[in-house]
C-alpha positions as CSV (number, residue, x, y, z in Angstrom):
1,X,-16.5,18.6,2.9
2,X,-19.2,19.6,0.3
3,X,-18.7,21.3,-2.9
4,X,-19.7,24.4,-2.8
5,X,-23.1,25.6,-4.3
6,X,-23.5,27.1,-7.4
7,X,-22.3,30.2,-9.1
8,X,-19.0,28.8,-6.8
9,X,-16.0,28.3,-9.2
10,X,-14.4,25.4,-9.4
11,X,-10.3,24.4,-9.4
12,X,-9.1,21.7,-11.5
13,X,-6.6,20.0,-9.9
14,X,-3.2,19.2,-11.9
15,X,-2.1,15.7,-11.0
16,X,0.8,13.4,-12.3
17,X,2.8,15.7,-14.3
18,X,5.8,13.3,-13.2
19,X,4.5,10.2,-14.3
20,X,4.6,8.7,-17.5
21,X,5.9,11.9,-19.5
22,X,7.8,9.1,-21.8
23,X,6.4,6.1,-22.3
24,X,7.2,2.4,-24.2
25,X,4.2,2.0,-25.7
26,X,3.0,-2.2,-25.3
27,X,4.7,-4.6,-27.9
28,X,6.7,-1.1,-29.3
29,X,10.2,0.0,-28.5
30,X,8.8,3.8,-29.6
31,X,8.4,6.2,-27.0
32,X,5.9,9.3,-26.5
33,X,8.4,12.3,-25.6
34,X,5.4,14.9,-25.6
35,X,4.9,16.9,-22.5
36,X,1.6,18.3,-21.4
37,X,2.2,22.3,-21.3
38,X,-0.5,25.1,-22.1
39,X,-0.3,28.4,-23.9
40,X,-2.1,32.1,-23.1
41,X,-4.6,33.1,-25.4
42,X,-5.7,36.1,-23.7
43,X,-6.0,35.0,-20.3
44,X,-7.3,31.8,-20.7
45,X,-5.0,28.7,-20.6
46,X,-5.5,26.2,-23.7
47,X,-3.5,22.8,-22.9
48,X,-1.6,20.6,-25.8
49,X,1.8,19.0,-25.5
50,X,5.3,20.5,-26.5
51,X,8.7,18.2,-27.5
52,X,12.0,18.2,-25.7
53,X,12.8,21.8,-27.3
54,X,9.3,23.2,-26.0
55,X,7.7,23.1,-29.5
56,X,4.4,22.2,-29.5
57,X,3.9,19.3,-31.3
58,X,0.2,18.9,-30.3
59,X,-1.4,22.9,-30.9
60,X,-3.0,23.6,-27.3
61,X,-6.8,23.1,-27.9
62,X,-7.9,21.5,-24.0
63,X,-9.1,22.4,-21.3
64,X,-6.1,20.9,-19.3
65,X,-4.3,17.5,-20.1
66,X,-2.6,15.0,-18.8
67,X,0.6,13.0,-19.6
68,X,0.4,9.7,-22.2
69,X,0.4,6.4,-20.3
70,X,2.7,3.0,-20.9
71,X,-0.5,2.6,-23.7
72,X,0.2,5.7,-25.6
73,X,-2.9,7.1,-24.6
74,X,-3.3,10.7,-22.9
75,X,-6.4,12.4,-21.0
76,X,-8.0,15.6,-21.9
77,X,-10.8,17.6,-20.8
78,X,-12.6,20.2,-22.5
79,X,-16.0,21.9,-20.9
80,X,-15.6,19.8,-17.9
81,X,-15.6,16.4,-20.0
82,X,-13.1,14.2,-20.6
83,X,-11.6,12.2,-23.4
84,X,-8.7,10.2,-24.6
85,X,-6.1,11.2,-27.9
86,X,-3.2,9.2,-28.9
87,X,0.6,11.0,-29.8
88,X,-0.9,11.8,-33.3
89,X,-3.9,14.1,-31.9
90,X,-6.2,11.7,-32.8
91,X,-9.3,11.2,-31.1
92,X,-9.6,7.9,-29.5
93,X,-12.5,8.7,-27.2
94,X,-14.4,12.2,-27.2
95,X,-14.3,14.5,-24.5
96,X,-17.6,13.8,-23.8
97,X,-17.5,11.6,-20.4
98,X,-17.4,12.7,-16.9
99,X,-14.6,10.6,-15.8
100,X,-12.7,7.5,-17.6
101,X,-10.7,4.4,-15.3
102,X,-7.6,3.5,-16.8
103,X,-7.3,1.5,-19.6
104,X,-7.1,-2.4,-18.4
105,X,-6.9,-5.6,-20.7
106,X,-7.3,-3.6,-23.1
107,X,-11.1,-2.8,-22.0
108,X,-11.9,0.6,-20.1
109,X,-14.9,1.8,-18.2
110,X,-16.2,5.5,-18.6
111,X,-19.3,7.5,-17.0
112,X,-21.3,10.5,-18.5
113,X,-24.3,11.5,-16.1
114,X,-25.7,8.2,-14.8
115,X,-24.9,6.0,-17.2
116,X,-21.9,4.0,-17.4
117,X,-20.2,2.2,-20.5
118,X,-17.5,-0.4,-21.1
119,X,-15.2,0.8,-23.9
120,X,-12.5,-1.0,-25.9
121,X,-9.1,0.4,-26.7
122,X,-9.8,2.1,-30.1
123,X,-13.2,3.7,-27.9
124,X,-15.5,1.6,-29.2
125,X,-18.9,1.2,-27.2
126,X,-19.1,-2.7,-25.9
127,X,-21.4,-2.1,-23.2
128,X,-23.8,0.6,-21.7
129,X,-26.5,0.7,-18.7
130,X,-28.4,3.2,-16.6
131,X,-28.4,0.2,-14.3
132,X,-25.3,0.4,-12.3
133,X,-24.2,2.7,-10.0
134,X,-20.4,2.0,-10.5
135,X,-18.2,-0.3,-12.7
136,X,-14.4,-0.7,-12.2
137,X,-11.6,-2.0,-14.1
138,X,-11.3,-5.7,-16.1
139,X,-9.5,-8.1,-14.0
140,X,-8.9,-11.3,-15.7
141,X,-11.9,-10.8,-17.2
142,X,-14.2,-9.9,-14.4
143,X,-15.2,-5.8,-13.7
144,X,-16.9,-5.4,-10.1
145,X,-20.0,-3.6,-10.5
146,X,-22.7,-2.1,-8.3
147,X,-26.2,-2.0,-8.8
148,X,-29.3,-1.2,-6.8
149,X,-31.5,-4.3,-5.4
150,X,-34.5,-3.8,-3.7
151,X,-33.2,-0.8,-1.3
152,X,-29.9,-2.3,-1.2
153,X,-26.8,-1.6,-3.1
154,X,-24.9,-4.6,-4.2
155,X,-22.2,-5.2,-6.2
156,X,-21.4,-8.6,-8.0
157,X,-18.9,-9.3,-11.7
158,X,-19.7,-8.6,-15.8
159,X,-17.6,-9.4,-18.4
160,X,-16.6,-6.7,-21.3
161,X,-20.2,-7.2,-22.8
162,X,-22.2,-6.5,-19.9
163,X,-22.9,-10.3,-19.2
164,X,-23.2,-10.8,-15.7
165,X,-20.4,-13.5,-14.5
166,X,-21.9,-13.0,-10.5
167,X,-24.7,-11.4,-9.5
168,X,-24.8,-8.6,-7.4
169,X,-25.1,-9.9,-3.8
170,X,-22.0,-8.4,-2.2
171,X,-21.6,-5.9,0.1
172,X,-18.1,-5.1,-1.4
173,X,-16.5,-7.0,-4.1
174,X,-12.9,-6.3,-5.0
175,X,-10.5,-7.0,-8.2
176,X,-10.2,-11.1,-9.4
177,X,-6.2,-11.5,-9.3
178,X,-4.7,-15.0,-9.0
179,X,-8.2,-16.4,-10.0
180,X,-9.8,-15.3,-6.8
181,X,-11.6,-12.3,-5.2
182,X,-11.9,-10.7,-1.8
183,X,-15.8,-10.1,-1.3
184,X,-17.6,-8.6,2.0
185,X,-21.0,-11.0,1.9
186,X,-24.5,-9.1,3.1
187,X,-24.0,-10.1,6.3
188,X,-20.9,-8.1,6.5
189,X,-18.4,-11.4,6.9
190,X,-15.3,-11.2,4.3
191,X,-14.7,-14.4,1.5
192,X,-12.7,-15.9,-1.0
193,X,-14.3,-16.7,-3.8
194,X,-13.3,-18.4,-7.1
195,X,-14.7,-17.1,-10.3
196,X,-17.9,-19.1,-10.2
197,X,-18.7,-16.8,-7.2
198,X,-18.2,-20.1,-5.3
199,X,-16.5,-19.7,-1.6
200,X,-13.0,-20.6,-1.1
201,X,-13.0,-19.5,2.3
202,X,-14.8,-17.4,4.7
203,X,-12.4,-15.1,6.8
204,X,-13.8,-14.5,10.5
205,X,-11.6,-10.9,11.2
206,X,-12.9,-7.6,11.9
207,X,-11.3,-6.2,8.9
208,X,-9.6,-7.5,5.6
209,X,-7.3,-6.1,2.6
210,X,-5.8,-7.4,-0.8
211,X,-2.9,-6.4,-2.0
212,X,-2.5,-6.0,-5.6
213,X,-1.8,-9.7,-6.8
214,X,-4.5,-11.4,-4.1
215,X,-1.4,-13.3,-2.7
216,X,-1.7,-11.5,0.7
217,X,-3.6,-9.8,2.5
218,X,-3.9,-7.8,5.9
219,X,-6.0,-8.3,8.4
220,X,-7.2,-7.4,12.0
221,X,-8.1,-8.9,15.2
222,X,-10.5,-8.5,17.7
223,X,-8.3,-6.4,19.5
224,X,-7.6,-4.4,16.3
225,X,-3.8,-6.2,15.7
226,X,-3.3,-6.9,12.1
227,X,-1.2,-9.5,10.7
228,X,-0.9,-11.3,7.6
229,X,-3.0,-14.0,5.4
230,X,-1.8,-16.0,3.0
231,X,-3.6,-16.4,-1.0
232,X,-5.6,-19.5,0.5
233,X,-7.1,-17.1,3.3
234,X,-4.7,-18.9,5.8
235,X,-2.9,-17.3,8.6
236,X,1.4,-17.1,8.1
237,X,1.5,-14.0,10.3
238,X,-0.4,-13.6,13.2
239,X,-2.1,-10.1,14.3
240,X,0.7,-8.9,16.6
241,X,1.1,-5.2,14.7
242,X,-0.5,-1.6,15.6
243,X,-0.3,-0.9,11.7
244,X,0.9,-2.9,8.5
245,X,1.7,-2.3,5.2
246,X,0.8,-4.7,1.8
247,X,3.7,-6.5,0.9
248,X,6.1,-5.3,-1.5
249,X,9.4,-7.3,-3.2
250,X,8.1,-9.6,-0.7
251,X,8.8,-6.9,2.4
252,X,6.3,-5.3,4.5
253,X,6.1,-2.1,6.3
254,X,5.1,-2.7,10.1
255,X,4.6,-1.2,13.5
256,X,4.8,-2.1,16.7
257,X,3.7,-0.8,20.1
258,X,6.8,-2.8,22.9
259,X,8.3,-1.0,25.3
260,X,8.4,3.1,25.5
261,X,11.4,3.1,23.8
262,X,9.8,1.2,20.6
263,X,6.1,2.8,20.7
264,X,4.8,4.4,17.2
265,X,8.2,3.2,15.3
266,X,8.1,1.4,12.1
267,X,10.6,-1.9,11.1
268,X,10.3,-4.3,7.6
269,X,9.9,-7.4,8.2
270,X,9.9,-10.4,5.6
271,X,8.0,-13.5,4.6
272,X,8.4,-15.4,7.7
273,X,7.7,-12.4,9.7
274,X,11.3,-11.6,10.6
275,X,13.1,-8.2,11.3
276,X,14.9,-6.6,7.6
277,X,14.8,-3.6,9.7
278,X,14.1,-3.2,13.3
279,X,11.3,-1.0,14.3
280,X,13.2,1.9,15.1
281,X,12.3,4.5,13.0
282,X,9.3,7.3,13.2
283,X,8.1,6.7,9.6
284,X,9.3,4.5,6.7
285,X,8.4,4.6,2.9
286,X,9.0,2.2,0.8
287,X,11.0,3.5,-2.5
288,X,11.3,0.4,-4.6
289,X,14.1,-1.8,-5.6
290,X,14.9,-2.4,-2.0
291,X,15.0,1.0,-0.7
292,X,13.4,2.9,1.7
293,X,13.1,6.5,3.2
294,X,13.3,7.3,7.0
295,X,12.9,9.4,9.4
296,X,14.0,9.2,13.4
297,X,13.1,12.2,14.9
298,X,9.7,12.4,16.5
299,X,7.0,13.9,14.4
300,X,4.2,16.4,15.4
301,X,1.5,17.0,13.2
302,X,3.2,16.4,9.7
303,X,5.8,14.3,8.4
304,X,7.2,17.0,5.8
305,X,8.7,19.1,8.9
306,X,11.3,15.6,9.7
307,X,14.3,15.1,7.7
308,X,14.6,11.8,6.1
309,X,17.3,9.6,4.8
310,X,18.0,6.7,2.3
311,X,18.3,3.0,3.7
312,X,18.2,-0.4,2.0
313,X,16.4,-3.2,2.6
314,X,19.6,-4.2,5.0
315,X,19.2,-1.2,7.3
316,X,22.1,0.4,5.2
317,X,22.4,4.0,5.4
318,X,22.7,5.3,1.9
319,X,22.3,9.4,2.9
320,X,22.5,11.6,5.8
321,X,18.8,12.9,7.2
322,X,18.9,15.9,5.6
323,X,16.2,15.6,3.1
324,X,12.2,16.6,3.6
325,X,11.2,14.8,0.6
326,X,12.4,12.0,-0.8
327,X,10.4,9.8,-3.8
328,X,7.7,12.5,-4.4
329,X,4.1,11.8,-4.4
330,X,4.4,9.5,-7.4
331,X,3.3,5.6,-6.9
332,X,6.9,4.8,-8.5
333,X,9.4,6.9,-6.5
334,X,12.4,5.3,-7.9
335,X,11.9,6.8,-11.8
336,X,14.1,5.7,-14.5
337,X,16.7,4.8,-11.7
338,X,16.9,8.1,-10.1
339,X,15.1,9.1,-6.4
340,X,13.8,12.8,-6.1
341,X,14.6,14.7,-3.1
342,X,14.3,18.4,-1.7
343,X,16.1,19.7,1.1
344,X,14.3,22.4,1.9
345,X,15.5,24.7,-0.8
346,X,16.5,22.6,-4.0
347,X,15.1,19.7,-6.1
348,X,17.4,17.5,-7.2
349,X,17.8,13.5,-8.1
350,X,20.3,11.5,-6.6
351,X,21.2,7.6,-8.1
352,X,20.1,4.7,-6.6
353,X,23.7,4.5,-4.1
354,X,22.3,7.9,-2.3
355,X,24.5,10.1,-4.5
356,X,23.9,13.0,-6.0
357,X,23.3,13.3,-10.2
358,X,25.7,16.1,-11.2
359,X,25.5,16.5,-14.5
360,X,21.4,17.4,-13.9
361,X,19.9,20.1,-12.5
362,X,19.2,21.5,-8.8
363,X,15.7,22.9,-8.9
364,X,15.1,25.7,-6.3
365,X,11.9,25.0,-4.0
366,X,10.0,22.2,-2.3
367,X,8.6,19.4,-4.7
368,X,9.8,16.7,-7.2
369,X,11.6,16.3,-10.4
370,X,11.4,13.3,-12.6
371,X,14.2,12.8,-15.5
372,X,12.0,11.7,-19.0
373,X,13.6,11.5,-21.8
374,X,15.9,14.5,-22.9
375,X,13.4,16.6,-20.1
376,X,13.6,16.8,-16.3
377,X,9.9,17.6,-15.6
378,X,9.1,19.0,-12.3
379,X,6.6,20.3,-9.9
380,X,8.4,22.4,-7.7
381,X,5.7,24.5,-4.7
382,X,2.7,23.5,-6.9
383,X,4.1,24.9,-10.0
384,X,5.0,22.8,-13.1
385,X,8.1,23.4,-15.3
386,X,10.4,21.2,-17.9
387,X,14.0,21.9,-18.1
388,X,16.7,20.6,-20.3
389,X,19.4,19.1,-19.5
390,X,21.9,21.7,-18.7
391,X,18.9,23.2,-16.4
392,X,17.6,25.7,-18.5
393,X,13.5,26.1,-18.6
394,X,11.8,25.2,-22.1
395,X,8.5,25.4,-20.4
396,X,7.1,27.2,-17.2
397,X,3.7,28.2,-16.1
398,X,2.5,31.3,-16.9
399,X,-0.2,32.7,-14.3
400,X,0.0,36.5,-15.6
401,X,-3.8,37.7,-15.8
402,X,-3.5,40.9,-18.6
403,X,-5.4,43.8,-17.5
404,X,-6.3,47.0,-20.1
405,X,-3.0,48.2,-22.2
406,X,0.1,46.9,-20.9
407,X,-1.0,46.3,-17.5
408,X,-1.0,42.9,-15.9
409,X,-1.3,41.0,-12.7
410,X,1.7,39.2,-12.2
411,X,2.2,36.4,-9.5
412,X,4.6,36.3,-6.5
413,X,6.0,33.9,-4.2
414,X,7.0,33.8,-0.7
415,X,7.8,30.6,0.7
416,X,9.6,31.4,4.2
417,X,9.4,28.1,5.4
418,X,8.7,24.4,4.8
419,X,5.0,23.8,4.8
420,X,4.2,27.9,3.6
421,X,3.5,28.8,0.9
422,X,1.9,31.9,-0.3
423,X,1.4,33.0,-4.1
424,X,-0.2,36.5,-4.2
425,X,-0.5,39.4,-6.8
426,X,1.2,42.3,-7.9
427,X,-0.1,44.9,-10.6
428,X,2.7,46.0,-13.4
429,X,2.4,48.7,-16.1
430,X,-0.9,50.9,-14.6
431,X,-0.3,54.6,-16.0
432,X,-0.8,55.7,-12.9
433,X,2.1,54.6,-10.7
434,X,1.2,56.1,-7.6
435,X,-2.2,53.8,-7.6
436,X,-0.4,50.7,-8.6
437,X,2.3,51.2,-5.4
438,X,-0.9,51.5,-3.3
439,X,-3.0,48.6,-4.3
440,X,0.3,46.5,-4.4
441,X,0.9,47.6,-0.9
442,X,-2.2,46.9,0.1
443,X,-2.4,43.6,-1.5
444,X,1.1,42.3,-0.2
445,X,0.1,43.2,3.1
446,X,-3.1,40.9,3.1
447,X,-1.6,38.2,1.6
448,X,1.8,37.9,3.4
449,X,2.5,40.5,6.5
450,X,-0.6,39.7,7.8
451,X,-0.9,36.2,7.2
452,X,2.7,35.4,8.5
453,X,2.0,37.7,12.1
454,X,-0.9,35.3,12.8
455,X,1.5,32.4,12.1
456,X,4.3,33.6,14.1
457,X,1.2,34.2,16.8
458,X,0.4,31.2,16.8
459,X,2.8,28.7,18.9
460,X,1.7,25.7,17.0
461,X,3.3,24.5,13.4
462,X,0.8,25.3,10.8
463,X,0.9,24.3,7.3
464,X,-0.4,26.5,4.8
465,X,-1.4,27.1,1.2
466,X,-2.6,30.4,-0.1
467,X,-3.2,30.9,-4.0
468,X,-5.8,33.2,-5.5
469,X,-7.7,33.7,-8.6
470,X,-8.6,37.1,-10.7
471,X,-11.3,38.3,-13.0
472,X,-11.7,42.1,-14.3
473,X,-15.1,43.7,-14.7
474,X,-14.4,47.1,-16.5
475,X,-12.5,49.3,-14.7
476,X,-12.9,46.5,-11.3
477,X,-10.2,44.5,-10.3
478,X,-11.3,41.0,-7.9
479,X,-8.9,39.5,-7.0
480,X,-10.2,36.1,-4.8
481,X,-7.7,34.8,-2.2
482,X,-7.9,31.1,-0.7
483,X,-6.0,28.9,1.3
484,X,-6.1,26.1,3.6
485,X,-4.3,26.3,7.5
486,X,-3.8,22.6,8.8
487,X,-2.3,23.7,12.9
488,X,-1.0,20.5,14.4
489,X,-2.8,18.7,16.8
490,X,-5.9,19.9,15.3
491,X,-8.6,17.7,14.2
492,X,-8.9,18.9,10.4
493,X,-7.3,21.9,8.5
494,X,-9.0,25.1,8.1
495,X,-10.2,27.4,4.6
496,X,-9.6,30.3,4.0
497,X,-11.2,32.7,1.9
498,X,-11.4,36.9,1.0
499,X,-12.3,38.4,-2.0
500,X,-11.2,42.0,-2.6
501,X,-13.1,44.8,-5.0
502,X,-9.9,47.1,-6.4
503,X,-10.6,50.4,-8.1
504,X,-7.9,50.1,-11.0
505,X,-8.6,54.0,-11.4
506,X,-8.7,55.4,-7.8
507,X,-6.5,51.8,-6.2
508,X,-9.5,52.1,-3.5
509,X,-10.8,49.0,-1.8
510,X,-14.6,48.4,-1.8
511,X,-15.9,47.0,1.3
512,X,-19.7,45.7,1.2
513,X,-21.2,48.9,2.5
514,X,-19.6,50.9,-0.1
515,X,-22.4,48.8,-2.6
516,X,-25.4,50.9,-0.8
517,X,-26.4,54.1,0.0
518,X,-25.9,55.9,3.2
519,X,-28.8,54.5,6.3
520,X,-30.2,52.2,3.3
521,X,-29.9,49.9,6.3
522,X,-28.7,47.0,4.5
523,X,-27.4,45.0,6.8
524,X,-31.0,44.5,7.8
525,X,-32.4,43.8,4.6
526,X,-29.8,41.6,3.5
527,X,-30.0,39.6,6.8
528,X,-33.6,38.9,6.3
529,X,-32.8,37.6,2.6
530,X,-30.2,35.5,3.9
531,X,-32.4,33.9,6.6
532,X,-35.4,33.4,4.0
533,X,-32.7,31.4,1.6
534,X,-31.2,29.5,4.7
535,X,-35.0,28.5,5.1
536,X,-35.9,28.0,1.7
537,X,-32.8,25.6,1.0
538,X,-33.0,23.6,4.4
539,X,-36.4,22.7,3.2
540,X,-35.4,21.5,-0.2
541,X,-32.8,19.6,1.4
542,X,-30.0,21.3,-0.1
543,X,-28.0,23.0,2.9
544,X,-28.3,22.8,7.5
545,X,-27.8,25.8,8.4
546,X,-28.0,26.9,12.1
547,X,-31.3,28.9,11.6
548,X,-31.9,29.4,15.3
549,X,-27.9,30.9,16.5
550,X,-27.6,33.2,13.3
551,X,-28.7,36.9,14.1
552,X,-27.3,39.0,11.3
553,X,-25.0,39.2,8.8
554,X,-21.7,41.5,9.5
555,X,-20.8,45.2,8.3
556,X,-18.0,43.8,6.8
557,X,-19.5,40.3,5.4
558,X,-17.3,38.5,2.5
559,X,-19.0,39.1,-0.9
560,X,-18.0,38.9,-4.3
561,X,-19.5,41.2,-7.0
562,X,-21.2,39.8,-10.2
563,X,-22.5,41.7,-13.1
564,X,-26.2,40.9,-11.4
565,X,-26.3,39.5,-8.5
566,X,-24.1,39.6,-5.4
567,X,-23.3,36.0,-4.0
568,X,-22.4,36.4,0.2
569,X,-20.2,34.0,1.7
570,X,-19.6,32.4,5.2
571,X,-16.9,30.9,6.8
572,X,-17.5,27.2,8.0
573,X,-18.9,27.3,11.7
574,X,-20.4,30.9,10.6
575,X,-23.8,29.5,10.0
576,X,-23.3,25.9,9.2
577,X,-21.2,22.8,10.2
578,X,-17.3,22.2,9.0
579,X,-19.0,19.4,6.7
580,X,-21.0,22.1,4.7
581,X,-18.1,24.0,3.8
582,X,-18.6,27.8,3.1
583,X,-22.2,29.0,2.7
584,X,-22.6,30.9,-0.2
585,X,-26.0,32.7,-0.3
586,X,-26.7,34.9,-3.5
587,X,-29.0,37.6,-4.4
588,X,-30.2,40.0,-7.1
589,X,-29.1,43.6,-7.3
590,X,-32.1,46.4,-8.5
591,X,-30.2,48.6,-10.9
């Protein structure tokens, strides 16, 4: 889906608070125990990182911040930019780039508007162009890059410096490991090629994949079966799978399509192709260290609605199927020898034998806790927290928005069910009480009774995820809800999105007609505005819209209220495709 256009705000996303909260730094036994956490100043949420006690040891200064990686190296963003500090607060690379890849033999790449560098660990400059339109990571001394030729993009290899190792002639060129690369040529034919560019072999399938170390790779038939190639490009498992997983451990996540009583289930099988597991179950992840999660009732629409259970590599059953989440969304789900699981209402960790850790913490809610250090840091429905040992919180989020005086917008949960969950607001400490019962009436009832009548309504399973965000102006509470509805069996989720005008004085809610004076006829005048913008930015180029089905605007169309201008919105479908997300459509107001 698009981004939205502008004036739209934007919602930085907080990834992999459980990874890497504590790290060995390379060729040092010391470890980072700093923890990314933010403090309130005002309403505005400044990012540093705190110690085991919840001290901060780096004063919050970013934008947001993430957690220091196995090279004692941590992101941080401020304006929109991003940089890199060590565990002293030093700067290693300003906050000036749009995005930076991991750090990689020691080499890294980084992009700020269309230009791209190569930077070394300490962020010094090796390399920069406004030639290429991407650059990757070093891999034994190659980075795959892309670069316009004639009307073509192609991507070929550079070293550190810039020099070009291959030329760009490539279609798609992947990572050197094991002194060879996987390459799609301009004919659109898969390779192996050696680091002179030079062919090893060309691979004749519809469709080909590397796993990590370029010992083996996936691949399909013509009759879209995949099976398994060996480093030389060779066939040692042929295409007999619906669906197949890279190798891990030297074990492979498979499915097959048999008889009806084996259709859609998933089995490991090893090197030589044989059954660790039989295909028997409905879905299998792969945990590490020889275990795996699985589930064996039927799913419909998502996974997260069927109970799991612990298995080794033997078809062991370590647990019962009682868990919905088991490993987290982490790439390493077994974390410092401990496996995070929820069972619909707690968070816990259990040991590698299936059992459960009692001497740490059970977590109430839905997500995944990580043990680091002295610190179990979690993300439990979206929300992140540290606890000490004995369970008690050091840190938690803070999402109270202040208002004038001592009143504040506090946030709620209601999570009824797995795959709900709704966050909405409630006003504390207006002088007048009886206004703040009626707004917080009001408010509860658009966020949760009504939203969970049209779920109960509705016969399918629906996931949802409903947030919102606030801003004050004066005495004018908006309050901007969104959310996403995924219904099963439906081709792609649904937004959501309603932005409410509140009265802090009178608790009244201002709908768009209450903005214009009685038979100003605006729904007329602001139709023909929005129809001369829908023109104006189809001919740019900038937005479709569907100039010939829209009519008019609604009485009741969503808006949101700036100091001077108000921006109208449209659901997808309204007047535009799914792809174009929601329409927004602004114009000025005449004071």
């Amino acid at each position: 889906m698009r981004k939205r256009n502008t004036l739209v705000l934007t919602v930085l996303i907080l990834s992999m608070i459980l990874t890497s909260c504590v790290n060995e730094n390379k060729g040092s036994k010391s470890q980072i125990s700093l923890y990314p956490a933010y403090k309130k100043d005002q309403n505005k949420k400044l990012w540093g990182y705190i110690d085991a006690n919840g001290d901060f040891k780096i004063e919050p200064k970013f934008q947001f911040a993430e957690n220091f990686d196995e090279n004692g190296l941590a992101k941080v963003y401020n304006e929109g930019k991003m940089g890199l500090i060590n565990e002293n607060c030093e700067i290693v690379v300003p906050p000036i780039y749009d995005a930076i890849s991991n750090l990689n033999e020691d080499v890294m790449s980084a992009v700020q508007d269309n230009k791209y560098f190569i930077l070394d660990k300490s962020g010094n400059i090796l390399f920069s162009s406004s030639d290429y339109l991407f650059l990757g990571i070093s891999s034994e001394g190659y980075i795959s890059a892309a670069k316009k030729v004639d009307d073509d993009v192609k991507m070929g290899y550079i070293d550190k410096n810039g020099k070009e190792l291959i030329k760009p002639q490539f279609n798609i060129a992947y990572d050197f490991k094991n002194g060879r690369a996987l390459v799609k040529n301009a004919d659109d034919k898969y390779a192996l090629i050696d680091n002179t560019g030079k062919i090893i072999k060309e691979l004749n399938y519809e469709n080909v994949s590397p796993a990590d170390d370029n010992k083996t790779f996936i691949f399909t038939d013509e009759n879209n079966l995949y099976g398994y190639l060996d480093e030389n490009g060779d066939v040692f498992i042929k295409p007999k799978f619906t669906n197949a997983y890279h190798y891990e451990d030297k074990m492979a996540i498979v499915s097959i399509e048999d008889t009806s009583k084996n259709i859609g289930k998933w089995g490991v099988i090893d090197k030589k192709g044989e059954y660790l597991i039989k295909p028997k179950y409905t879905s299998i992840v792969y945990l590490g260290e020889g275990l795996f999660a699985v589930s064996k009732d039927e799913i419909e629409g998502s996974e997260m609605y069927v109970k799991k259970a612990i298995v080794n590599q033997d078809d062991k059953q370590l647990t019962e199927f009682e868990y919905y989440n088991i490993g987290g969304n982490k790439d390493k789900k077994i974390d410092n020898g401990y496996i995070s699981v929820s069972d619909g209402k707690h968070t816990f960790l259990l040991d590698k034998k299936g059992k459960q850790i009692s001497k740490f913490p059970k977590i109430e809610g839905v997500g995944e806790v990580s043990l680091k250090g002295d610190v179990i840091a979690s993300v439990i429905d979206d929300r992140i927290a540290y606890y000490n040992l004995k369970g008690k919180a050091i840190w938690e989020e803070d999402n109270t928005y202040k208002l004038r005086g001592e009143a504040v917008v506090v946030e709620k949960k209601h999570v009824p069910d797995i795959g709900v969950k709704i966050y909405y607001p409630e006003i504390q400490g207006l002088k007048d009480r009886k206004v703040e019962k009626t707004i917080n009436e009001k408010l509860y009832n658009l966020f949760v009774t009504d939203t969970m009548k049209g779920l109960k309504e509705n016969k399918e399973k629906t996931t949802l995820n409903l947030q919102y965000s606030v801003r004050r102006s004066n005495d004018l509470l908006i309050i901007q809800k969104s959310g996403y509805y995924f219904m099963q069996g439906a081709a792609h989720g649904v937004p959501t999105e309603e932005t409410y005008h509140i009265d802090l004085y009178t608790g009244k809610f201002y709908s768009l007609k209450d903005l214009f004076k009685p038979n100003s006829n605006y729904v007329e005048k602001l139709t023909d505005i929005v129809k001369k913008q829908m023109k104006k930015s189809q001919s740019e180029g900038t937005g479709t819209y569907f100039l010939d089905d829209f009519k008019s605007i609604r009485e009741d169309q969503n808006f949101v209220l700036f100091k001077d201008y108000i921006q109208l919105y449209f659901y997808p479908y309204e007047v535009a495709s799914y792809a174009e997300g929601f329409a927004n459509l602004v114009f000025l107001m005449k004071r």
